[in-house]
C-alpha positions as CSV (number, residue, x, y, z in Angstrom):
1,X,90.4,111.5,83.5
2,X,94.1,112.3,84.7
3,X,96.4,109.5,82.3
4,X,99.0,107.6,84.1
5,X,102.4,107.4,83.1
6,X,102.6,104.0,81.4
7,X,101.8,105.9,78.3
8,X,105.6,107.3,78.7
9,X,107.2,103.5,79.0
10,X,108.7,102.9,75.8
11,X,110.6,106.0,75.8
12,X,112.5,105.0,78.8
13,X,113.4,101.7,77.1
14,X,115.9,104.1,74.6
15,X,117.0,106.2,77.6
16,X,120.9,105.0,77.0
17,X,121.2,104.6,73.3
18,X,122.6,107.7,72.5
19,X,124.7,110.2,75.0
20,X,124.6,108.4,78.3
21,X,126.6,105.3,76.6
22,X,128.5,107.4,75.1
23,X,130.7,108.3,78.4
24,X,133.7,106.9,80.0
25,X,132.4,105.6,83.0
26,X,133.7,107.2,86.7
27,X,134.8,105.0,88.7
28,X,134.4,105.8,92.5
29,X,136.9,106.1,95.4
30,X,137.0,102.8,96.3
31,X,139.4,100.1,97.9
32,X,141.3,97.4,95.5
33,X,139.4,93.9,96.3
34,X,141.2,90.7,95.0
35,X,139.9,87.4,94.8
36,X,142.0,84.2,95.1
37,X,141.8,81.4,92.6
38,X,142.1,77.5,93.5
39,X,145.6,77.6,92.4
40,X,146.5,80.2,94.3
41,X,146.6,83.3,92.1
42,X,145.7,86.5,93.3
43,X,143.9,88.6,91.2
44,X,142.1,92.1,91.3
45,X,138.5,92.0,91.1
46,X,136.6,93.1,87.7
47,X,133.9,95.5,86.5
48,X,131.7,92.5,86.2
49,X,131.4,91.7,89.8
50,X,132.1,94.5,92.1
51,X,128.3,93.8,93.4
52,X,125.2,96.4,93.7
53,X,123.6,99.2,94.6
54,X,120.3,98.9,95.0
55,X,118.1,102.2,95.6
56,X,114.3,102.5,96.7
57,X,112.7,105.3,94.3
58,X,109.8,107.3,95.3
59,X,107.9,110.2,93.5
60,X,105.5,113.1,94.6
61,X,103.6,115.6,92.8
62,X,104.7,119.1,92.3
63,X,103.1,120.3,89.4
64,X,101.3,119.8,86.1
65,X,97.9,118.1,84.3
66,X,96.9,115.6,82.9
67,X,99.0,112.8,84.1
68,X,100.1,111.2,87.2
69,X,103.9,110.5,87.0
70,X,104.5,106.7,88.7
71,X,104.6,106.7,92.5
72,X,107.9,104.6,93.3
73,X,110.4,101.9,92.2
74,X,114.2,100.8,92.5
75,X,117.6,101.5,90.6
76,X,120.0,98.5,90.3
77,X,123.3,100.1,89.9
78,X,126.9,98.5,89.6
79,X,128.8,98.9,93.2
80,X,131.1,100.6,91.1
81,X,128.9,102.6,89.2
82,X,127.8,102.8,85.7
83,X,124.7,101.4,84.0
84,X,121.9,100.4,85.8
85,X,118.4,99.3,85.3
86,X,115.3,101.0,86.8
87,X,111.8,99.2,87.9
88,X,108.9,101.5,88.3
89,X,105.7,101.1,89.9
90,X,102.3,102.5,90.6
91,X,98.4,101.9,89.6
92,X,97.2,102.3,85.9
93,X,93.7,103.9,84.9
94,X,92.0,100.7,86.1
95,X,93.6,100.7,89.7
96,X,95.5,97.9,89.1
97,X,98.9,97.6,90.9
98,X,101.6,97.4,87.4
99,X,105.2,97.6,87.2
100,X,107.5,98.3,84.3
101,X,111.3,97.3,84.0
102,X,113.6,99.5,81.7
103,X,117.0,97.8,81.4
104,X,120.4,99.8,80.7
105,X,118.0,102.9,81.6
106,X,119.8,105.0,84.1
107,X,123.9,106.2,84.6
108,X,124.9,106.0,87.9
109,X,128.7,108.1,88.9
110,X,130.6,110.1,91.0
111,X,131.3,113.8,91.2
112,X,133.3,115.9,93.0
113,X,133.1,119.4,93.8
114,X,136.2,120.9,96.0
115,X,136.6,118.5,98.9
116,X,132.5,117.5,98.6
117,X,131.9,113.9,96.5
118,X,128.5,113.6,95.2
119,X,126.8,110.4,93.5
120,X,125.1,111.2,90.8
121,X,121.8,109.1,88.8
122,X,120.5,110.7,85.2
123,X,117.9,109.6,82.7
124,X,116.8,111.0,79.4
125,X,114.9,110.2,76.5
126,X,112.4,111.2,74.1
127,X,112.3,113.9,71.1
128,X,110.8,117.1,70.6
129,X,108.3,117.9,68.2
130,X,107.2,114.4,67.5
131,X,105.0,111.8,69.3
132,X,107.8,111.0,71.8
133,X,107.2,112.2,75.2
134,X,109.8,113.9,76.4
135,X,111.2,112.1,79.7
136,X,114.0,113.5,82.2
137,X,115.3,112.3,85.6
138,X,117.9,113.7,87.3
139,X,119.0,113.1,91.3
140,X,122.6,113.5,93.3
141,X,123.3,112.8,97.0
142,X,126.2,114.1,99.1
143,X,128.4,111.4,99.8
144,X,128.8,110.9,103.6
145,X,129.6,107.1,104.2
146,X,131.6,104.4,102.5
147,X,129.1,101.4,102.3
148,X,130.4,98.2,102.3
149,X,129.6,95.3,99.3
150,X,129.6,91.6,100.9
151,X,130.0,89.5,98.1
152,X,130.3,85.7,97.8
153,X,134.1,85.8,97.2
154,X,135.3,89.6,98.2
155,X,134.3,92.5,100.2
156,X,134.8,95.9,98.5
157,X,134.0,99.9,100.2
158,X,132.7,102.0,97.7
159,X,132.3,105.9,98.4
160,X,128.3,106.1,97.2
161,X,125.7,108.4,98.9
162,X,122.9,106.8,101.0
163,X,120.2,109.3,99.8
164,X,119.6,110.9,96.3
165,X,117.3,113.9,95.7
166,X,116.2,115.1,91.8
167,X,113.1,115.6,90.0
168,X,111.6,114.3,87.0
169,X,109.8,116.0,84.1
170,X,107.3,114.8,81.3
171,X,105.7,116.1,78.7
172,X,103.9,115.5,75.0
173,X,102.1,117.6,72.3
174,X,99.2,115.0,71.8
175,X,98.1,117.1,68.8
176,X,100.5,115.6,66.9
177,X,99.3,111.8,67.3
178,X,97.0,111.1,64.5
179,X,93.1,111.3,65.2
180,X,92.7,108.2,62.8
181,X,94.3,105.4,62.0
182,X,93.6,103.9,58.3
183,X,94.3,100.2,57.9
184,X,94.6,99.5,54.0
185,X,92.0,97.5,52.0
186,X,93.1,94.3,50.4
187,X,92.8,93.3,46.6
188,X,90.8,90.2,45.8
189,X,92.7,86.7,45.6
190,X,91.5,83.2,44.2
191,X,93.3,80.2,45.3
192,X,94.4,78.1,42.5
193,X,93.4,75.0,43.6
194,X,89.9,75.1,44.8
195,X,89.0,78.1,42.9
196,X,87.7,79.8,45.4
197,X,87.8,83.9,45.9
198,X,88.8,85.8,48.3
199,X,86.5,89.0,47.9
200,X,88.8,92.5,48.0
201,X,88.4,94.9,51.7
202,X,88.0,98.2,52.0
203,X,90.0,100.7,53.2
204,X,89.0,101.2,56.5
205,X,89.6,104.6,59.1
206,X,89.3,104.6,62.8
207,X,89.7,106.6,65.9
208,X,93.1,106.4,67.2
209,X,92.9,105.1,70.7
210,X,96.5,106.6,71.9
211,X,94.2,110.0,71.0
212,X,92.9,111.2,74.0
213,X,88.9,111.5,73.8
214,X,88.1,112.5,77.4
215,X,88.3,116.6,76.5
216,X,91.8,117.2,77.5
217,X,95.4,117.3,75.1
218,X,98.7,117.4,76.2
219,X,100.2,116.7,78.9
220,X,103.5,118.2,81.4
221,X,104.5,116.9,84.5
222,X,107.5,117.9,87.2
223,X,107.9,115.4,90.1
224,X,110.3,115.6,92.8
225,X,112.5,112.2,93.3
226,X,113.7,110.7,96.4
227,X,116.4,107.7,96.3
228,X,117.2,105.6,99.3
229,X,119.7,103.1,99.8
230,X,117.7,99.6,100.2
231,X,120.5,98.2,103.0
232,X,118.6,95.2,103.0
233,X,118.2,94.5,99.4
234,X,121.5,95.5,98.5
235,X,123.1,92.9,101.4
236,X,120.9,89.7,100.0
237,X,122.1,90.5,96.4
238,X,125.3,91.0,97.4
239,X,125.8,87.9,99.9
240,X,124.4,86.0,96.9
241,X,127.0,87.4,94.4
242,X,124.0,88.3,92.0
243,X,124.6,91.5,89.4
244,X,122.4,94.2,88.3
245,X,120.3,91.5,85.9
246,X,119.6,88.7,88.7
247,X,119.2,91.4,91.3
248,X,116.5,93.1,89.6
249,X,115.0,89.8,89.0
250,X,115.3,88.3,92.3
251,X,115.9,91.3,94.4
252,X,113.0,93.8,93.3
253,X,110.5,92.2,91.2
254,X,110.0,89.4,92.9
255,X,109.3,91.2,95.7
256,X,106.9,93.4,93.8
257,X,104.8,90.6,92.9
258,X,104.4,88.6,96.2
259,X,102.8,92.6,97.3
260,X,100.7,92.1,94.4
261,X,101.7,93.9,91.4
262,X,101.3,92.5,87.7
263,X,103.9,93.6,84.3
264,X,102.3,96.7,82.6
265,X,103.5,94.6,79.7
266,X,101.4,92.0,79.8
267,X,100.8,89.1,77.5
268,X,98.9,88.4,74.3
269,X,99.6,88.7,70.7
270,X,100.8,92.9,71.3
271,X,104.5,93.6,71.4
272,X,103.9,96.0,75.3
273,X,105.7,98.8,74.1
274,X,103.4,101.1,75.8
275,X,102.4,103.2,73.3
276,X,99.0,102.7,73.7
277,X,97.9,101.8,69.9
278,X,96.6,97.9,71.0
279,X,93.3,96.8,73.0
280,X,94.5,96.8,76.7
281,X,92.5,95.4,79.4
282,X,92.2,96.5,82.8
283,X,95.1,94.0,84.1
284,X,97.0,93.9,80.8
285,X,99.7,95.6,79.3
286,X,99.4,97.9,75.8
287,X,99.9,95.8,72.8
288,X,101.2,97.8,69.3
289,X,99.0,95.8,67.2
290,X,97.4,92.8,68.6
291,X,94.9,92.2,71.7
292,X,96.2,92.1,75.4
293,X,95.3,89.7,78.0
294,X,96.0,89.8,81.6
């Protein structure tokens, strides 16, 4: 049976925590908005609300086995560029419509080359030789148009392209996840005031469900990537002064569960990280160590 991607969730979570927040953020050509206060000051407006960018995502197969790579989603990005937050969506094993939202996952700049400006979206994470899928986006768009940001209180032009085209890649060495997992026995305890005993457990060893048991091990997977500026997402965030947070809240998964799609993390006593080691069921997330409920 051909996995689906959710498996890969948790690494996307870490995307940012090393290189990508480690760069000076590129600020594109832009005008210089200013906002007027009550008492009349006029001041230039701030990182913190130069509005959004908000991009429709969608994936198709090119090659590989084993998995199916998610089939769309959205990237909330900063007007100005920056870090932004990606929501993916598509069916799990079960056929059930899931998303998953991976804050501070994605840098979004400019680039130039010669007279030619490009925007530019990147995503990495993962580590080699361990159980850590290896995950990579990468997408750039010619910039042709200045688009314009409406917000509550300014309007700022911002040099960004309309269309984005990458690919993403996947892979794991599933012979290095464990075909057992050993849960340690416990020693015998009496309680001091009733004086009853608690009998010692056994050591007990047991397939490890993250283990794939259907014949197959392993997995790669290249995708292309196709990003699309959602004009009419980005205006009612915008109009309504939200940033990348309230957008991605109010803008894209909201929308995504009036059409019917539930959290891959689910609820229940598991922490969702996606790795596969809890009791999912078929409209659940994947608890760490607990049971999952729809």
């Amino acid at each position: 049976m051909t996995r689906f991607l959710r498996r890969l969730s948790f690494v996307l979570v870490t995307m940012l925590a090393g290189s990508l927040h480690a760069q000076t953020t590129t600020t594109p050509t832009t005008t210089t908005p200013t906002t007027t206060t009550p008492t009349g000051t006029t001041t230039a407006t701030t990182p913190s609300n130069t509005g959004v960018l908000i991009y429709k995502m969608s994936f198709g197969h090119i090659a590989g086995f084993n998995i199916d790579f998610w089939k769309s989603g959205y990237l909330v990005v900063p007007g100005t560029g920056g870090t932004g937050t990606v929501v993916l969506a598509g069916r799990n094993d079960f056929g059930t419509l899931i998303y998953n939202e991976f804050d501070s996952s994605a840098w979004f700049f400019q680039a130039k080359r010669k007279s030619t400006k490009y925007s530019v979206v990147q995503m990495t994470g993962g580590t080699i030789g361990t159980t850590s899928p290896l995950v990579g986006m990468q997408a750039f768009g010619e910039v042709r148009d200045t688009i314009t940001i409406n917000s509550t209180n300014f309007t700022l032009r911002v040099q960004a392209a309309g269309t984005l085209h990458g690919v993403a890649l996947a892979s794991l060495d599933e012979s290095l996840i464990p075909a057992t997992i050993t849960t340690a026995g416990t020693a015998a305890t009496t309680d001091p005031t009733t004086g009853v005993t608690t009998p010692a457990t056994q050591a007990t060893t047991s397939p490890n469900p993250a283990r794939p048991t259907d014949g197959t091990l392993g997995y790669a997977d290249v995708a292309e990537m196709k990003l699309t500026l959602d004009t009419s997402k980005t205006n009612d965030a915008n109009k309504n002064g939200r940033g990348v947070a309230d957008a991605v809240a109010q803008n894209v998964v909201a929308g995504l569960v009036l059409e019917g799609y539930t959290s891959s993390a689910g609820t229940g006593t598991g922490t969702g990280t996606g790795t596969g080691t809890g009791t999912t069921t078929p409209t659940g997330g994947t608890g760490t160590g607990g049971t999952t409920t729809p």
